[in-house]
N, C-alpha and C positions, 0 to 999 in steps of 0.2 A: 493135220496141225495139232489135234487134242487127240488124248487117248483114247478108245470106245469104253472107260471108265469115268471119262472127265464129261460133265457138263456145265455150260452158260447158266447161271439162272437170270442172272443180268448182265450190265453190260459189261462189268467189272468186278466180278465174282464169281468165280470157277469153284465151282464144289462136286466133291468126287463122293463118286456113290457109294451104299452103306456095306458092299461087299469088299471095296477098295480098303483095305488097311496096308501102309508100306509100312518093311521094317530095313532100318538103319543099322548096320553093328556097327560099332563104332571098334577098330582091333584093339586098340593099346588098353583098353580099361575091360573091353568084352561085355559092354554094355547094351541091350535092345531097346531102342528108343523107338514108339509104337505113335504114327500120326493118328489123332483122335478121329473115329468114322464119320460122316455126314449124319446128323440127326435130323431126321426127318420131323420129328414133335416137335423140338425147337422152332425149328425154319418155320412149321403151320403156324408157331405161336407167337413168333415173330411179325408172321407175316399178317398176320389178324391183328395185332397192335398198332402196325404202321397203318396198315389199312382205318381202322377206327382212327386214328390220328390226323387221318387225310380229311374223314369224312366230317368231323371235329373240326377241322380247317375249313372246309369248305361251308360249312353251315356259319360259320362265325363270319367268312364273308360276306354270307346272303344277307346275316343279318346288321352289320354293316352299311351294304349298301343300302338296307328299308331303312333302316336311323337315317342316312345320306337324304334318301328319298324326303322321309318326312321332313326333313327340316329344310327343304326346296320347296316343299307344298306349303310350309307356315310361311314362309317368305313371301310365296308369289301369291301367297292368299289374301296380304295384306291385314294380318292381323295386327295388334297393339305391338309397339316395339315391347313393352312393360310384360306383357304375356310374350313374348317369342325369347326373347333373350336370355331369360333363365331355360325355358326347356332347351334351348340352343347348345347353352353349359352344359347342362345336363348330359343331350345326346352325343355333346366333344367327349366328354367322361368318360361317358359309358362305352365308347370307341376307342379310347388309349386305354380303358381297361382290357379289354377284345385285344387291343394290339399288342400288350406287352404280354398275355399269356398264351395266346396261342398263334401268334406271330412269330415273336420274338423266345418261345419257348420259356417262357421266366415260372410255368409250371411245374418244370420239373424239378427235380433236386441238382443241387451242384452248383445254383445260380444267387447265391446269396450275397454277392459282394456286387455283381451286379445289379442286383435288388435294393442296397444300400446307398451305394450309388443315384440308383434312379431315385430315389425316395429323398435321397438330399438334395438334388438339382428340382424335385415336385417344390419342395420346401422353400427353398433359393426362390426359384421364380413365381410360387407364390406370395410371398413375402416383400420380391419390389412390385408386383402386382398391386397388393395391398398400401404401399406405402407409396405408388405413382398416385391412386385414384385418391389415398390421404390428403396429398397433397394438391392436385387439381381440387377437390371438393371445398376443402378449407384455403384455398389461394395458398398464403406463405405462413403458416402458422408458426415458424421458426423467429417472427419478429418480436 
């Protein structure tokens, strides 16, 4: 089915070894169009990037779930609501911070509109946040 020049590297990526160059003439112009060889330096360098990216992922999970953790144990510890409910905020934060970079990839470059985005709906829903609890705290201050 593949050449003994062709290999799998995954499931969906056939890359042909460094000895493999095809050449195409093309007649009517008498042109040699040359397919570029398999880089093997790339592929390691690649392949180390995605690699640390995973393991960057998977460390952000762990530490996810200890934030999760802790704020199960301040709950069932029965602490002050007055002391749980700020650090509470806090450890949501610090978890949508976690989520939108290395989740949602909002690291890398290229993501700036969706970055805009998120940051006007943070705004938005901070802001009737603020002006629900305005309004509960003060009853109907509008009178």
């Amino acid at each position: 089915m593949t050449n003994k020049n062709e290999h799998y590297v995954t499931e969906h990526v056939k890359v042909k070894d460094v000895d493999t160059v095809e050449q195409a003439e093309i007649h009517e112009e008498h042109i040699v169009h040359t397919e570029p060889a398999f880089n093997k330096a790339k592929f390691a360098y690649e392949r180390r990037n995605r690699t640390a990216e995973m393991r960057q992922q998977v460390t952000t999970f762990a530490i996810m779930i200890f934030l999760t953790f802790i704020a199960f144990a301040m709950v069932a510890a029965g602490l002050d609501k007055a002391i749980v409910l700020p650090i509470l905020i806090l450890l949501a934060f610090i978890q949508v911070i976690l989520q939108f970079f290395y989740f949602m990839h909002m690291k890398h470059d290229g993501h700036d509109v969706p970055k805009l985005f998120m940051l006007s709906g943070i705004f938005i829903a901070f802001s009737f946040v603020v002006t629900a609890l305005y309004l509960v705290w003060l009853g109907d201050p509008l009178k």
